[in-house]
C-alpha positions as CSV (number, residue, x, y, z in Angstrom):
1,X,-51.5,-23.5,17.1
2,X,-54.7,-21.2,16.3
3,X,-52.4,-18.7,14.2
4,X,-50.7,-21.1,12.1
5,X,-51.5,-21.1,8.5
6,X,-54.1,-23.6,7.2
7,X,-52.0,-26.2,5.7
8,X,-49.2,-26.0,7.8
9,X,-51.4,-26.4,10.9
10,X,-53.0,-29.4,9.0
11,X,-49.7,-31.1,8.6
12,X,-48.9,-30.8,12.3
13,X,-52.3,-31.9,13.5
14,X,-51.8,-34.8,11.5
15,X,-48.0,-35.8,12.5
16,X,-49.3,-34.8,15.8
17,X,-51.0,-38.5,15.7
18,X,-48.4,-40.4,15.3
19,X,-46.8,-42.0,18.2
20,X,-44.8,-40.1,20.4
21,X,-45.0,-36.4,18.8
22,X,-46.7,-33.9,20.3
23,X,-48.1,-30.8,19.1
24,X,-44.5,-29.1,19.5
25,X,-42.9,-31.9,17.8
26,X,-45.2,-32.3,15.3
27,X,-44.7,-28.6,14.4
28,X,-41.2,-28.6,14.5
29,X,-40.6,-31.9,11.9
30,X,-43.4,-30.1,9.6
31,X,-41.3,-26.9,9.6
32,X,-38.0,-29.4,9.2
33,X,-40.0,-30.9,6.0
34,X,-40.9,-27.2,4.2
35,X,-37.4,-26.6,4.8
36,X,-36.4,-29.6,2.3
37,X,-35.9,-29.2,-0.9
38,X,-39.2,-29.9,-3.3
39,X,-38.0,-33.3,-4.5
40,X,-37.1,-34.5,-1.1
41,X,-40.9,-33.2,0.2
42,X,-41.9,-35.1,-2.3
43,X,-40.0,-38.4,-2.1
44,X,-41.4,-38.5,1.7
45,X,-45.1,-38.5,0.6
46,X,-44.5,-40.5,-2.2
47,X,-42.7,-43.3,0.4
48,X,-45.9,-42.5,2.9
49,X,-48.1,-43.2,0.0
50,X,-46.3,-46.6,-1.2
51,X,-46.5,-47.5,2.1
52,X,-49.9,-48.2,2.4
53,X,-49.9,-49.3,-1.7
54,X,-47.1,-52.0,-1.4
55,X,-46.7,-53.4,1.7
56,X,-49.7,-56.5,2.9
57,X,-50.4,-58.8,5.8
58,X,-48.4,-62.4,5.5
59,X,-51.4,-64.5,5.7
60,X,-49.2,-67.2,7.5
61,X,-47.7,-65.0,10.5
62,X,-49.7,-62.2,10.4
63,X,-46.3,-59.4,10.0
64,X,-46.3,-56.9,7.9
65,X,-44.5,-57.7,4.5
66,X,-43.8,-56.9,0.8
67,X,-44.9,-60.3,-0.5
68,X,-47.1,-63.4,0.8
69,X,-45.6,-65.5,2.1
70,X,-42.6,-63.2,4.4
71,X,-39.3,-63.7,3.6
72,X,-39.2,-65.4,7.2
73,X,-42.2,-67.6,6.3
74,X,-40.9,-68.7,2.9
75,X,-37.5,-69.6,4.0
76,X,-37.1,-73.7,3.9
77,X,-34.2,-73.2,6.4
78,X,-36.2,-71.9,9.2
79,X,-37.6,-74.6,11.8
80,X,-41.3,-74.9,11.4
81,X,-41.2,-76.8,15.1
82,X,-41.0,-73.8,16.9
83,X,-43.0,-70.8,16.7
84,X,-42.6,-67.9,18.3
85,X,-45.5,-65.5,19.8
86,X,-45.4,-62.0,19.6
87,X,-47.8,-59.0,20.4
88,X,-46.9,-56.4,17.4
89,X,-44.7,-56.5,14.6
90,X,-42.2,-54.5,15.8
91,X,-41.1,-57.1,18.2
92,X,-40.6,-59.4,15.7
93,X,-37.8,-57.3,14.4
94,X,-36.1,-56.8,17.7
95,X,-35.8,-60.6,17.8
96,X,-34.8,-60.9,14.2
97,X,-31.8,-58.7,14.8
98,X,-30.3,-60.9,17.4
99,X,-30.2,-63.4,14.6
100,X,-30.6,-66.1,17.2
101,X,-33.6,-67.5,16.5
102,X,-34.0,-69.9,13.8
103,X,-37.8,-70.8,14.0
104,X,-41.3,-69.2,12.6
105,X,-43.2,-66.2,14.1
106,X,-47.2,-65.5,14.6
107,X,-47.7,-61.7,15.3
108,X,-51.0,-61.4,17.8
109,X,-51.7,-57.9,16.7
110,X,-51.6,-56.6,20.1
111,X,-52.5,-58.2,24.0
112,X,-55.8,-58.8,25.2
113,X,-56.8,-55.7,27.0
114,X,-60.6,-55.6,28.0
115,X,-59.8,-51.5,29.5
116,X,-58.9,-50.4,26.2
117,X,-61.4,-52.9,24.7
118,X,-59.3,-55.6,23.4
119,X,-61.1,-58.7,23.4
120,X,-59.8,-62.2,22.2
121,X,-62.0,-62.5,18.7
122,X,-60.1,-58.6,18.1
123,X,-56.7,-60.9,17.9
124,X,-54.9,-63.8,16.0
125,X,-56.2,-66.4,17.7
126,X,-57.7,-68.2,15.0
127,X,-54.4,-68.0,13.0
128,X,-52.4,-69.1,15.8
129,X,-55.1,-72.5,16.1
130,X,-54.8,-73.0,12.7
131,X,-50.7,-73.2,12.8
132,X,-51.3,-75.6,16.3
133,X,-53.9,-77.7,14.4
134,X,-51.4,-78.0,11.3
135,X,-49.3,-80.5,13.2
136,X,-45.9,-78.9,12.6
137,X,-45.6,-77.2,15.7
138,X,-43.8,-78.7,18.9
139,X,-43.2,-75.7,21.0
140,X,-44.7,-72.2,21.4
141,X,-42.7,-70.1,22.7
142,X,-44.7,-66.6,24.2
143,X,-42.4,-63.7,23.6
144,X,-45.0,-61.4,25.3
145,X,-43.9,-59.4,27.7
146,X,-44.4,-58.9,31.5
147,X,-47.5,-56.4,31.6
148,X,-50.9,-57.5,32.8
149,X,-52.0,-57.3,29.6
150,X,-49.5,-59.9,28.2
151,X,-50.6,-62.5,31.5
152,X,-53.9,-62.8,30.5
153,X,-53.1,-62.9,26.9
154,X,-50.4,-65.9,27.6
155,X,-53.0,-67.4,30.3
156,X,-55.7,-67.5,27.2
157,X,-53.2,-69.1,25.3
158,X,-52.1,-71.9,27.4
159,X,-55.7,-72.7,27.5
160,X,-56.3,-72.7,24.0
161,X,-53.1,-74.7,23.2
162,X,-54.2,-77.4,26.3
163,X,-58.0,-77.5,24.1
164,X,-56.3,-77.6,20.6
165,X,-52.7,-78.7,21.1
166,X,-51.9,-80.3,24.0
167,X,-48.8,-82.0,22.2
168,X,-47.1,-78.3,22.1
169,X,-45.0,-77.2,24.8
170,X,-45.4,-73.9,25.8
171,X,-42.4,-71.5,26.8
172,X,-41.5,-67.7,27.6
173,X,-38.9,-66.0,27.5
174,X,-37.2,-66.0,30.3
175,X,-37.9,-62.9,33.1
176,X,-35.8,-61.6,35.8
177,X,-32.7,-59.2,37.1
178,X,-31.2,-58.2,33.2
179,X,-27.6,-59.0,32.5
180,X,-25.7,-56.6,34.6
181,X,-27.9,-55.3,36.8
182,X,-27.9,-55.8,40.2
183,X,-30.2,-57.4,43.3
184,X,-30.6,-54.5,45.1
185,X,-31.3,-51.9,42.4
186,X,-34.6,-54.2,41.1
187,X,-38.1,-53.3,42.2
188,X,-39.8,-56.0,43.9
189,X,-42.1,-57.6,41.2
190,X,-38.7,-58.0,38.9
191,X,-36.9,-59.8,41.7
192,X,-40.7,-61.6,42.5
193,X,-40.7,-63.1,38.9
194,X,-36.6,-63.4,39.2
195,X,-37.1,-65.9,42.3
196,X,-40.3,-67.8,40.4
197,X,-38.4,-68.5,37.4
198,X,-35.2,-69.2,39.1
199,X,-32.8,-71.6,36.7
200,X,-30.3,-74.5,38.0
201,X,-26.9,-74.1,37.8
């Protein structure tokens, strides 16, 4: 990349940080956006800019948003008894396009992670106690994940709801063989956690 002009090689050392380009790819979409006409250059930067200008933090469920409170945080017809917990807000909107779930959400902001030096107090702890504490809640329901990063962040949980909440039931998502698959193409821990949260037919 050392014989690149200035500004182009700026522009691909900066989409080079995004997730999932590389420096390749990261050259190729900057020589994808000089190709563009001016005006649609220049929407893209504009949209990059408004990005950061217009959009905020829901200061109920943490996701990322246009206006406080969310759309799915304002919304009377949503069930304020069940609240759902995820790690990032990009989860939230895989779950939202099922259109299957009905209650409120609490982004985390990530999973405690003390190798990558992600310690509780870096979270939405205190958010999620607050929403526990409000009385609304009857069931949290830990939409998490299966890493070892997403156990200890729903084991901290569990004990903060048992110090805080102990009225709330606490759920996951169910884990397991997918729909489809079958028993002898899983790897052991899926058919390990399959067996533990066997269901009753």
């Amino acid at each position: 990349m050392q014989r690149l002009p200035a500004p182009l090689k700026e522009a691909v050392d900066q989409l080079a940080r995004l997730p999932g380009l590389g420096p390749k790819s990261a050259l190729r979409a900057a020589l994808a956006v000089l190709k563009w006409p001016r005006a649609r250059a220049d929407a893209l930067g504009a949209s990059i800019l408004a990005l950061r200008e217009n959009l905020c933090f829901c200061s109920q469920c943490a996701g990322l948003s246009d206006a406080d409170p969310c759309a799915i945080c304002g919304d009377a017809g949503r069930d304020d008894s069940e609240l759902m917990l995820v790690a990032e807000w990009d989860s939230l909107i895989a779950l939202e396009e099922g259109g299957f779930f009905k209650g409120k959400y609490l982004v985390l902001g990530g999973l405690i992670a003390p190798l990558d030096n992600v310690e509780a107090q870096h979270l939405e702890f205190e958010r999620l106690r607050r929403r526990l504490e409000g009385g609304l809640v009857r069931e949290l329901i830990l939409a998490l994940g299966t890493t070892m990063e997403a156990e200890a962040t729903a084991s901290y949980v569990k004990d903060l709801v048992e110090r805080h909440a102990p009225d709330v039931a606490v759920t996951r998502l169910a884990q397991g063989i997918p729909l489809g698959a079958e028993v002898k193409y899983m790897d052991r821990e899926t058919l390990k956690q399959s067996l533990a949260y066997r269901q009753k037919l």
